[in-house]
C-alpha positions in Angstrom: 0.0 0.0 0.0 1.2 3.7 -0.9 1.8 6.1 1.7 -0.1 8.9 1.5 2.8 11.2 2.3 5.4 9.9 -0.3 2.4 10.7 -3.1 3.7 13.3 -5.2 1.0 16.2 -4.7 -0.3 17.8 -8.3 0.3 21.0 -7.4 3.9 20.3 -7.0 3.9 18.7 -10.3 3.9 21.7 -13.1 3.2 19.0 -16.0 -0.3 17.7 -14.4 -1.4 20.8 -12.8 -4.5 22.2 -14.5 -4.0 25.2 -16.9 -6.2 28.3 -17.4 -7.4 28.0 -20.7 -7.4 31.9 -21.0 -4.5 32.9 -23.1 -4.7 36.3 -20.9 -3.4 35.3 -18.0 -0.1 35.1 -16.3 -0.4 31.2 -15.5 -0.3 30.9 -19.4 3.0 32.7 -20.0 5.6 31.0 -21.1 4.1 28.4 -22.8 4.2 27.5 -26.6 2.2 29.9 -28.6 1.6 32.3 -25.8 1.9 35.9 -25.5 2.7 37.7 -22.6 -0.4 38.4 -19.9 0.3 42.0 -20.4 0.1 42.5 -24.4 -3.7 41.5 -23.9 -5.8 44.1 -22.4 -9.5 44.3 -21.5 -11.1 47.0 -24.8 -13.9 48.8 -23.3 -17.0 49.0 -25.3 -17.1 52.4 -26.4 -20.9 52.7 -25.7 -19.7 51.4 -21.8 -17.3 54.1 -21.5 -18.8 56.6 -19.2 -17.5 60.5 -20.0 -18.4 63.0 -19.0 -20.4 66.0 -21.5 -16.6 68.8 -21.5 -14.9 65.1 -22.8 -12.4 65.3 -19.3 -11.6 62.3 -17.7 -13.1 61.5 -14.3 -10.4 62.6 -12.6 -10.3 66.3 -13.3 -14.2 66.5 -12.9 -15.3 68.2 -9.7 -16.4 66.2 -6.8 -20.0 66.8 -7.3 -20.1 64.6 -10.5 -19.2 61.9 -8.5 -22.7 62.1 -7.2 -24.4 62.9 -10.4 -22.5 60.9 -13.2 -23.6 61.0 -16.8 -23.0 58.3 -19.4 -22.3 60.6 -22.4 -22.5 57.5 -24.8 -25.1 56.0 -23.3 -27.2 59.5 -23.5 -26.8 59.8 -27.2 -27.7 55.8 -27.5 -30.4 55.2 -30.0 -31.7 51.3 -30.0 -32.8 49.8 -32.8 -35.8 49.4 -31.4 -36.3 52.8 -30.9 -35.2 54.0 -34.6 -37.6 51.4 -36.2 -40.8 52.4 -33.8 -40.1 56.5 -35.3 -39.7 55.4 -39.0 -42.9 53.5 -38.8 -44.8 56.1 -37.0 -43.0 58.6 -39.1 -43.8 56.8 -42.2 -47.6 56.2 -40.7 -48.3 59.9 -40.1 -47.3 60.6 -44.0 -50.1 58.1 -45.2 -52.4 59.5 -43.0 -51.9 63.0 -44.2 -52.1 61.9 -47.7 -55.4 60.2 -47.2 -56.6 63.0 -44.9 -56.3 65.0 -48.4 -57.6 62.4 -50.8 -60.5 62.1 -48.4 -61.1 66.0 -48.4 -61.0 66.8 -52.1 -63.2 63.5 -52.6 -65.5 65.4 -50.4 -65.5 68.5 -51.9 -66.1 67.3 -55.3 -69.2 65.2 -54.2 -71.1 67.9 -52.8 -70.0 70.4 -55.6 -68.0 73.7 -55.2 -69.6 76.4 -53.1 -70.8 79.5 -54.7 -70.1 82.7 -56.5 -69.5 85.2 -53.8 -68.7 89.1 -54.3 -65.2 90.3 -52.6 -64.6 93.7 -53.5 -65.1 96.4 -56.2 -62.2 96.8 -58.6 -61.1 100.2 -57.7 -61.4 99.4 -54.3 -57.6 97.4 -54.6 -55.1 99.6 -56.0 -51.7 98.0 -57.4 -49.7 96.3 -55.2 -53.0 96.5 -52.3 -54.9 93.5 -50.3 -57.3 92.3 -48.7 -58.6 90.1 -46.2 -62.3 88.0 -46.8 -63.8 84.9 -45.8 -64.3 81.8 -48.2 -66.5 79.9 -48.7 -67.6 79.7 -45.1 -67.3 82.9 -42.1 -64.2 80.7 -40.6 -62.6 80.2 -44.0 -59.8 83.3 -43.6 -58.8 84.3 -47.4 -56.4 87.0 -48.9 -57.2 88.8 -52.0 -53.7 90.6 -53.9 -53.2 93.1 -56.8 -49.6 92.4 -57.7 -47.9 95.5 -59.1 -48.7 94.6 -62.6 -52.4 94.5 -61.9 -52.8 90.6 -61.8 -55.7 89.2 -59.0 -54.8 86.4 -56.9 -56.4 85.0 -54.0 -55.6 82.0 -51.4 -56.7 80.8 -48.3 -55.0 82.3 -45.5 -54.0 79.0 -43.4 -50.9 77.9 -43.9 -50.3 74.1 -45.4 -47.9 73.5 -42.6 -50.0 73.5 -39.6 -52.5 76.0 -40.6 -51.0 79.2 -39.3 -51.9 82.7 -40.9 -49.7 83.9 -43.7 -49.1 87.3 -44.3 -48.4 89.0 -48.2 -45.5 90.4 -49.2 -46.0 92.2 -52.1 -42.6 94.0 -52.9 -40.9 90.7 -52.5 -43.5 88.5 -54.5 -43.8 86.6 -51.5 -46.2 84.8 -49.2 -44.8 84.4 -45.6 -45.9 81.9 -42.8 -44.2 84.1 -39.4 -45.0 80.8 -37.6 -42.3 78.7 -38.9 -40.4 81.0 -41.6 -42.3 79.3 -44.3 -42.5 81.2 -47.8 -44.8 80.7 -50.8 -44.3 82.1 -54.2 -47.0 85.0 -54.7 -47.8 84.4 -58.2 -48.7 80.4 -57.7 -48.6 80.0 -54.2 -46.2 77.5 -54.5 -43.9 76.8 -51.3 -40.9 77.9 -51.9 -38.7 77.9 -48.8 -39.7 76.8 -44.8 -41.6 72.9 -43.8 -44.5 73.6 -46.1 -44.5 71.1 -48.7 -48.1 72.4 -50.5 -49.1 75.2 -51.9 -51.7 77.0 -50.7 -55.4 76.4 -51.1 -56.0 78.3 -54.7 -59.9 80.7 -54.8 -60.9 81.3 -58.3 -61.8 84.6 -59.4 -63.7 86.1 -61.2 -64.4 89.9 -62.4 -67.8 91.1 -63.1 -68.9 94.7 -63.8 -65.8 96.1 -62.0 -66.7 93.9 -59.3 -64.5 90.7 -57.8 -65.8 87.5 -57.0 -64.2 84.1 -55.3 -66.1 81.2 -57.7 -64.0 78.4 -56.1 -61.7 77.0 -54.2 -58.9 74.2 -55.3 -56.9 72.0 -52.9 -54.0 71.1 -54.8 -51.0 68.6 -53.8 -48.8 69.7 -55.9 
């Protein structure tokens, strides 16, 4: 029988004692095909690292942001997730405005355009004037312009954007939205500059006797 204290012990032996199998650590040094411990560091994630928002490290930040520390990578993080859920709402809200429209002028056309109604005399609008009326309904805000040349044009006042009031500019040949700095051509009412992305609701006119009259109203897209 073997005596227990004449068996060799395994930690004695280096050539049976276990090895880590990470090639990172010291026990692995020295070994065939190793690299030293020290040539393989730990690389930090990048959305892990924590800075804070002046980019100095932690240890020239003043005690208090100790207390209240703020993971600059993680702040400006977007998840997929997240991106994906605001394309499809995004992308969602664009359908629904173009519907919205196709339902309106669908709408319009079934129960006919609205009637001739008188604006102004002639006279009354000098080169280069305005005026303010309401079409076809008393909450329907219009503007009637003489450009300088003596051309009529009229529109409804409410902005395509988000319906804010737009204001002429006649010496620039421009219609502006003050709401969002949003500009439509004067001549077609055609956005120009700004988020609006359609022109502006278009009232036919009509002159009659040296009198002016709105005959219509067009929604148009494009």
């Amino acid at each position: 029988m073997i005596d227990e204290t004449q068996r060799p012990s395994l930690d004695a032996d280096d050539s049976r004692a276990s090895v880590d199998p990470r090639i990172d650590t010291p026990g692995r040094e020295g070994l065939t095909g190793t690299a030293p411990a020290t040539l393989y560091r730990p690389i930090l994630d990048s959305e892990q690292v924590t800075l804070a928002p002046d980019g100095r490290p932690m240890e020239a930040q003043p005690a208090w942001r100790g207390d209240f520390p703020i993971d600059w990578p993680q702040d400006q993080y977007v998840e997929r997730r997240d991106f994906m859920k605001f394309m499809v709402l995004t992308s969602l809200a664009l359908t629904v405005g173009q519907f919205w429209i196709a339902a309106q002028n669908w709408w319009r056309r079934r129960r006919g355009q609205p009637g001739v109604q008188r604006i102004a005399a002639l006279n009354e609008l000098p080169a280069g004037g305005l005026l303010t009326f309401t079409y076809p309904g008393p909450q329907d805000d219009c503007i009637l312009v003489r450009t300088r040349d003596n051309a009529l044009v009229a529109y409804s006042q409410k902005c395509t954007h988000l319906s804010c009031a737009v204001r002429p500019r006649v010496e620039e040949g421009m219609i502006h939205c003050p709401c969002h700095e949003g500009y439509f051509d004067l001549r077609s009412g055609r956005p120009v500059a700004g988020p609006p992305r359609r022109p502006l609701d278009l009232i036919r006119l009509e002159v009659r006797g040296g009198d002016v009259y709105a005959a219509g109203i067009e929604a148009r897209t494009i």
